[in-house]
C-alpha positions in Angstrom: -6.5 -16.8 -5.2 -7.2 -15.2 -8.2 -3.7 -13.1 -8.4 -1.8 -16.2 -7.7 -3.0 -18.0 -10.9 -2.6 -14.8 -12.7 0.7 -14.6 -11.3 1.4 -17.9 -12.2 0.2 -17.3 -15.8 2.9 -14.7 -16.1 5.5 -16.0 -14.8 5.2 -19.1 -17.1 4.4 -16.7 -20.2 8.0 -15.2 -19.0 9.9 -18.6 -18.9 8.1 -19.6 -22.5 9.4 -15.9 -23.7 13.1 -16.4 -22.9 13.1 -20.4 -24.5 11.4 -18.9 -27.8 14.3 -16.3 -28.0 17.4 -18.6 -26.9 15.8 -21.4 -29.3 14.7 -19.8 -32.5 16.4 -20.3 -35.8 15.6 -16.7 -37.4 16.4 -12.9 -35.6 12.7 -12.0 -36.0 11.6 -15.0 -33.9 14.6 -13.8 -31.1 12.4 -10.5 -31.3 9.2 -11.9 -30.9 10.4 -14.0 -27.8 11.9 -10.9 -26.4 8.9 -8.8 -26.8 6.8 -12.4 -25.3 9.7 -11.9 -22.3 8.6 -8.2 -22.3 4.7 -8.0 -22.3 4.8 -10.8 -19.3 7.3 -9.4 -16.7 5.9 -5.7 -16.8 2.7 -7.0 -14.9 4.9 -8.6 -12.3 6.6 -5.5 -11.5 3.7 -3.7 -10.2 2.6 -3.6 -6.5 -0.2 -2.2 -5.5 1.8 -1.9 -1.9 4.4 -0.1 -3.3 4.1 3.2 -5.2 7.6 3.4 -6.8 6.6 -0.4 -8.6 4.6 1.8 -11.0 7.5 4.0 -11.7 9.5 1.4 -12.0 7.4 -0.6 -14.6 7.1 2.6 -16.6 11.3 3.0 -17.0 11.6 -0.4 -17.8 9.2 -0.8 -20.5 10.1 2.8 -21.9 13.8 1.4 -21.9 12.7 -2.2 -23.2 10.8 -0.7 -25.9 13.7 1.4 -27.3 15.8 -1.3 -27.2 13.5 -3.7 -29.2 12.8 -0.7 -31.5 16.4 -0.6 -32.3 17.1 -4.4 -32.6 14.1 -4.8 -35.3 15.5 -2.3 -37.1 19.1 -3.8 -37.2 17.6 -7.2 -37.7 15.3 -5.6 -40.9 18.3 -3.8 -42.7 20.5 -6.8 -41.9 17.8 -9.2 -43.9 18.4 -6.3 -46.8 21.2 -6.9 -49.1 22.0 -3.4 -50.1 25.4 -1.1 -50.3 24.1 1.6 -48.3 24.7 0.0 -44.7 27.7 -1.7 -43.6 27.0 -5.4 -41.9 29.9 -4.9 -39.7 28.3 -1.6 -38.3 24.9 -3.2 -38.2 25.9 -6.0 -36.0 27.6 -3.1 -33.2 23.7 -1.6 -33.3 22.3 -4.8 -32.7 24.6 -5.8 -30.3 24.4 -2.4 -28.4 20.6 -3.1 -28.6 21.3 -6.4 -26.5 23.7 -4.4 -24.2 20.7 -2.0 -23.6 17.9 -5.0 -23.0 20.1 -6.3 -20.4 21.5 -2.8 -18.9 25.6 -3.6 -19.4 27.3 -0.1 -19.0 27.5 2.3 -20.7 23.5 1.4 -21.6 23.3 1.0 -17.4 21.1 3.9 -17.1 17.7 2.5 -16.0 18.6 -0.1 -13.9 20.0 1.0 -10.6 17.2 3.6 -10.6 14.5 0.6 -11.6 15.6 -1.8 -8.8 14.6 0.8 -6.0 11.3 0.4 -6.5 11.0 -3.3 -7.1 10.4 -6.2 -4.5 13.3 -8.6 -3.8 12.2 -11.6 -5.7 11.3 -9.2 -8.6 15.0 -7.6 -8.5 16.2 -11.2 -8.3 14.5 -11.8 -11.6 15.7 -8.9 -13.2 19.3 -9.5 -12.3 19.2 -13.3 -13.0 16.8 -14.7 -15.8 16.2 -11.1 -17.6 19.8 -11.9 -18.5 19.7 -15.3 -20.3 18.3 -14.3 -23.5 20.4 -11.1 -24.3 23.5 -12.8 -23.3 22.8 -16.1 -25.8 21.6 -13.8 -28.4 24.8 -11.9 -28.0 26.7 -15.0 -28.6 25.2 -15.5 -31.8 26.5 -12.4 -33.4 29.5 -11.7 -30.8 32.1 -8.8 -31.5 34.9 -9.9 -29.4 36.1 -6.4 -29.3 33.3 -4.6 -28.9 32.4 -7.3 -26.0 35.8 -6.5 -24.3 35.3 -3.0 -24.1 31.9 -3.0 -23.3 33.3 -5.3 -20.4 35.9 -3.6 -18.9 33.1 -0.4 -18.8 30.8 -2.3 -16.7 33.1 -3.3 -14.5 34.8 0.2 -13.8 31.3 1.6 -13.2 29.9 -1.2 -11.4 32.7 -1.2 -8.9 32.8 2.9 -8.9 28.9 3.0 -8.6 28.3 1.1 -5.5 30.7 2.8 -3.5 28.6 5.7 -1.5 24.9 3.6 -2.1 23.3 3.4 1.3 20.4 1.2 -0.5 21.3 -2.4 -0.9 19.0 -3.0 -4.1 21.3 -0.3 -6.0 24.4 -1.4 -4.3 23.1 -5.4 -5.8 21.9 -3.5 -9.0 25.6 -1.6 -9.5 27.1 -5.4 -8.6 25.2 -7.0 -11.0 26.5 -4.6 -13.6 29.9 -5.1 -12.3 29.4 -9.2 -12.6 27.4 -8.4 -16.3 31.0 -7.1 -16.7 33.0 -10.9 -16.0 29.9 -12.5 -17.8 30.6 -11.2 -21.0 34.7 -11.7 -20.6 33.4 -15.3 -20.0 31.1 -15.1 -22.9 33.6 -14.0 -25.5 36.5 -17.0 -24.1 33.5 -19.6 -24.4 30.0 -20.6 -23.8 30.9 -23.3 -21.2 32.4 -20.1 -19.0 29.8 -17.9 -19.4 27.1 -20.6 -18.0 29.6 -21.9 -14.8 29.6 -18.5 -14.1 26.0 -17.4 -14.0 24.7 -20.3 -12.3 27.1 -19.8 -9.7 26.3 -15.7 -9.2 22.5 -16.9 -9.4 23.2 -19.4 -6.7 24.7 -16.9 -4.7 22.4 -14.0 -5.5 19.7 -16.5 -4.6 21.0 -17.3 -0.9 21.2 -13.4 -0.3 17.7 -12.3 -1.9 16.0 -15.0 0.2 17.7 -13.7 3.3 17.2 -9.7 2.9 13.6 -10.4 2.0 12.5 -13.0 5.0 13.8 -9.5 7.4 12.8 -7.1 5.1 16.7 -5.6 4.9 16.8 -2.5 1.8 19.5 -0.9 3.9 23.1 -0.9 5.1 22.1 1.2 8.2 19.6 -2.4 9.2 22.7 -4.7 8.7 24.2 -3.1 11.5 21.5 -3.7 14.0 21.4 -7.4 13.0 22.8 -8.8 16.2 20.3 -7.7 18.3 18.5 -10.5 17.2 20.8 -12.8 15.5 24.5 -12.7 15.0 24.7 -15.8 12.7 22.6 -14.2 10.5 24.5 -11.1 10.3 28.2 -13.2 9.8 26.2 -15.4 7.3 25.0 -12.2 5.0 28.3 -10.5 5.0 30.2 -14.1 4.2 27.7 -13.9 1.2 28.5 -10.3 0.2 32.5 -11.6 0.3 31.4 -14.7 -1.7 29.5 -12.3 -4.3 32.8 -9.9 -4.5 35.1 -13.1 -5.2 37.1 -13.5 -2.2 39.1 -16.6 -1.6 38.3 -19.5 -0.4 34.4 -18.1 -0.9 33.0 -20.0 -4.0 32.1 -16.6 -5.9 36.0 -17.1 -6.8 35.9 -19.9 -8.7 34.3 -18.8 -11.8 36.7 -15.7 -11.9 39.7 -17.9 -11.1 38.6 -19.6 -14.4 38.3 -16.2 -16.3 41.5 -15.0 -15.6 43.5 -18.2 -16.3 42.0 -18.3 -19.5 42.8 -15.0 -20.4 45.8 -14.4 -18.8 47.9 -15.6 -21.3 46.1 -14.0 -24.4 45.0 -10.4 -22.8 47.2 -9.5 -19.3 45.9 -5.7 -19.6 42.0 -6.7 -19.2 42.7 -9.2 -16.4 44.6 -6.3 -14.6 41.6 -4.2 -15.1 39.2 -6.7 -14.7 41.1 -7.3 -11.1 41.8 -3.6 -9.9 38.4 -2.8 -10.0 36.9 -6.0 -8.3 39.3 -5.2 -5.5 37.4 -1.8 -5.2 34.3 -3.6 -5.5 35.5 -6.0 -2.6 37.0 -2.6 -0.6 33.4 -0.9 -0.1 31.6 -4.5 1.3 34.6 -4.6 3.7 34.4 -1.4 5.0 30.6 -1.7 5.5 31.3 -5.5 7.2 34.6 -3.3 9.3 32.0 -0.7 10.8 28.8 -3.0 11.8 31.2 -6.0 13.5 33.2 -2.7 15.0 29.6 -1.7 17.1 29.3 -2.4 20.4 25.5 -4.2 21.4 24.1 -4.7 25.2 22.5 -8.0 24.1 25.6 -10.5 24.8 23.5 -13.6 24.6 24.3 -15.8 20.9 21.4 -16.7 19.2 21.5 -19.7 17.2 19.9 -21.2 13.9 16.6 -21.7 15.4 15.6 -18.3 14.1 16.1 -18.7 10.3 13.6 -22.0 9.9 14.7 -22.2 6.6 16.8 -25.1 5.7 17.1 -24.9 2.3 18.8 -21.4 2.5 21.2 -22.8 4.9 22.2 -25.3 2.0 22.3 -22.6 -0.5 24.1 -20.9 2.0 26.7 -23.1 2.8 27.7 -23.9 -1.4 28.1 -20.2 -1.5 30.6 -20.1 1.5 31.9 -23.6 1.2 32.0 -24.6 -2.6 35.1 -23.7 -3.3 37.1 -25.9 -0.9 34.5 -28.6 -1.3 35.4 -28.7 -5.2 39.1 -28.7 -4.8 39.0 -31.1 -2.9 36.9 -33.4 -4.9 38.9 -32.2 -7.8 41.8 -33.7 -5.9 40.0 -37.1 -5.0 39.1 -37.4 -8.5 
């Protein structure tokens, strides 16, 4: 009873953390919010059940506290009107301070490592929410350049990354980079892209946390063996992992559709990038769907829904696999 509340407490402190920094009017209040974000979700991370939480906690406040150590000092010498610093050089710094917070690559370091040792939910948070105030910070002071770049290098990686991962929290963590990637492309067209975007890879994300932590799946090798007991489930999760790689008619292609018609007319190089490497992206979650429908079980009875019990993840599950077609249409209707 007593770690729920305290739990509770937390979490709430976390949410209160990330409005402070996305609402503030000065840099230093951003900071404060950051550091409110910070203090709160450390705590959260650590399970007594699980010794690599402590680990874990330890990387990410280590990596946290650099971070915030270099964005207070860009946002002090930015306050300074002197000759000896450059703004334009001080804005990179603090936006490669942001970069860091939030792990975009090259500053990816920390985070597949972290997400091994965290719980689902917890890995949910830290590839969802964790996100919201570095990204609107970001737009505040956004290099479109530097964005671009830093872009197109999460992508490569988070598409390269995930290719020989066995572990499905680093093959979500290397993903997330690889989305982080089309988030800021979306960021540095327009704020309206940028939230269409994360909502739906949160809504998606969502439908596949809640399912790999009701069967307690960390593996690839357990995704195989899911038709033993239930081969809806097993079509379901890897119509989710086509949906999260962008795959037409899956609904995880809309927001990229919108990405690359808006920049396909200013920037045709990125968009070709931006593509090529999603493809590999999609390649790897194809060949892993290829070899478990390929294996041959005794069991030849079907099992229906009865099993999952969970109606709400069915409707989370069918926007993720159906919203695409279900918005075209009403986009024709309307």
């Amino acid at each position: 009873m007593l770690k729920n509340i305290s739990n509770m407490i937390f979490f709430s402190t976390l949410i209160m953390g990330t409005i402070i920094s996305i609402s503030s009017n000065s840099w230093l209040g951003a900071w404060m919010g950051l550091e409110i974000n910070l203090l709160s979700f450390i705590p959260l991370l650590i399970n007594l059940k699980n010794s690599l939480s402590t680990e874990s906690a330890l990387k990410y406040f280590l990596t946290q506290a650099l971070a915030s150590s270099i964005l207070l000092f860009s946002i002090m010498l930015l306050s300074l009107e002197n000759i000896y610093f450059d703004n334009s050089l001080l804005n990179w710094v603090l936006n490669s301070a942001l970069m860091l917070k939030m792990g975009a690559a090259p500053f990816h370091f920390w985070f597949p490592e972290m997400m091994e040792g965290l719980t689902w939910f917890m890995s949910f948070i830290l590839m969802t929410w964790q996100k919201i105030a570095p990204m609107v910070l970001i737009s505040y002071c956004l290099i479109f350049n530097y964005s671009l770049i830093i872009s197109i290098l999460s992508i490569i990686i988070g598409s390269i990354g995930g290719i020989n991962q066995t572990s499905l929290r680093k093959m979500m963590a290397y993903s997330s980079i690889n989305h982080l990637g089309w988030l800021l492309s979306g960021l540095a067209i327009s704020i309206y892209y940028w939230m269409i975007y994360f909502i739906m890879y949160t809504v998606i994300l969502l439908s596949m946390v809640l399912l790999f932590n009701k069967y307690n799946l960390f593996f690839t090798k357990q995704l195989y063996s899911l038709s033993n007991y239930n081969p809806v489930l097993k079509m379901i999760i890897f119509s989710n992992m086509l949906s999260l790689g962008g795959l037409p008619p899956f609904t995880g292609f809309m927001p990229k559709w919108l990405i690359i018609q808006s920049l396909s007319n200013s920037n045709l190089f990125l968009i070709s990038i931006m593509v090529i490497f999603t493809l590999i992206t999609l390649f790897y979650y194809i060949r892993m769907i290829y070899s478990a429908l390929m294996i041959n079980y005794t069991q030849l009875k079907w099992i229906y829904f009865n099993e999952l019990n969970m109606n709400w993840v069915l409707i989370l599950n069918f926007f993720s696999l159906m919203g695409l077609p279900v918005i075209s249409l009403l986009y024709m209707i309307f």
